[in-house]
N, C-alpha and C positions, 0 to 999 in steps of 0.2 A: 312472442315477446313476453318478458319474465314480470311479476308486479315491481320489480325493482328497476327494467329499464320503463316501465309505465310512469314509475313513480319521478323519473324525470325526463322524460321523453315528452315531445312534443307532438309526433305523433300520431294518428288517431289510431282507439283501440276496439274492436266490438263490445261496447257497454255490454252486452246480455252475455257473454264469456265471462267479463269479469266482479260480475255482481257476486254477492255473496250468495247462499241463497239458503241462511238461516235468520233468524232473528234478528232483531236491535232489542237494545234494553235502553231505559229512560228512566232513571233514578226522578225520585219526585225532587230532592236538591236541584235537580236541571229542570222536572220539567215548572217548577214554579217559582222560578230563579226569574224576577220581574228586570232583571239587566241584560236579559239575554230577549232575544228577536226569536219567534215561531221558527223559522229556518234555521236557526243555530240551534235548538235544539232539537231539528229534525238531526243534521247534520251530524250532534249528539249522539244520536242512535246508531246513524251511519258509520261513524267511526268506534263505538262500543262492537260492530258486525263483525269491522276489519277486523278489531285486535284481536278476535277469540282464537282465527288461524294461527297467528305467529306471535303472539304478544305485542304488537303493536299493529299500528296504522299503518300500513306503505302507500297508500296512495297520495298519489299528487295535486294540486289545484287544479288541474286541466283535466282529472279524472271527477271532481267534484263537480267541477263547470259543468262537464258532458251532462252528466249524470240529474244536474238538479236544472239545465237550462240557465244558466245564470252567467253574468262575469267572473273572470276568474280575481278579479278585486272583492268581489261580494262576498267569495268563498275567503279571503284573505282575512276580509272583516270577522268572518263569522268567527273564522279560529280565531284572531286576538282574543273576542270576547271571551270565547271559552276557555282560552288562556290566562287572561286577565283577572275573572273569576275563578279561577283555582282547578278547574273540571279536568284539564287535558296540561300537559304538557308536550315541551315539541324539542326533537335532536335533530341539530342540521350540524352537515358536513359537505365538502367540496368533493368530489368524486373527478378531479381532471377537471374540464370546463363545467360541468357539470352539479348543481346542487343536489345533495339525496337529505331526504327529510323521515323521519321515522314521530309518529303522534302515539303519545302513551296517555292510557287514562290515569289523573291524579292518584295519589298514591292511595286515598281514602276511598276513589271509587273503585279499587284492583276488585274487590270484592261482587261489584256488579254484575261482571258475566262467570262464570266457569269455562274451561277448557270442552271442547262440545256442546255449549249449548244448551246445559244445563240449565231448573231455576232455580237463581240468585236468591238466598235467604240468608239473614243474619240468624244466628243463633239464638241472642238475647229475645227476639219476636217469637222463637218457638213456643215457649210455656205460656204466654202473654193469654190472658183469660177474655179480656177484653177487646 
């Protein structure tokens, strides 16, 4: 199964297949973001993992559920928040019966991962003496 028929399939998928299995990154903006709940920005990280492959998130609720133990409502909560707050943004489309949902990080945090995995530096911090 492809991460796109995951991403709305119902399903069950071998979690340890589809984990990533490089880093998450946690800008300090999320992790001390006092409107946001510990699990959303775990969640945070989790979806910063996705995007590095493809530019975006493709996973689904019900891959987040698995994955964190949780409701897939809890997982719905978590993203508004991180929607709400500016972190992520999300594209849904209909696919046939079917919803497909793609999560991009906000425009401000593109910055946060590099392609591979790399570490994330702002330039301006380079010379910074202090």
């Amino acid at each position: 199964m492809s991460r796109q028929d995951y991403a709305t399939s119902s399903d069950n998928v071998n979690l340890e297949e589809s984990r990533p299995s490089f880093y998450a990154v946690i800008p300090a903006s999320v992790r001390y973001c006092k409107a946001l709940t510990p699990n959303a920005k775990l969640l945070y990280g989790e979806i910063t993992a996705l995007c590095s492959r493809e530019g975006y998130c493709w996973a689904g609720n019900k891959y987040f559920s698995d994955l964190y133990e949780v409701d897939e409502s809890q997982i719905k909560r978590w993203i508004a928040s991180l929607v709400e707050q500016g972190f992520i943004r999300t594209e849904s489309k209909n696919v046939g019966f079917k919803k497909s949902r793609k999560i991009y990080m906000a425009d401000e945090n593109q910055n946060v991962f590099t392609k591979g995995q790399k570490c994330a530096y702002r330039k301006n911090n380079l010379n910074d003496e202090s």
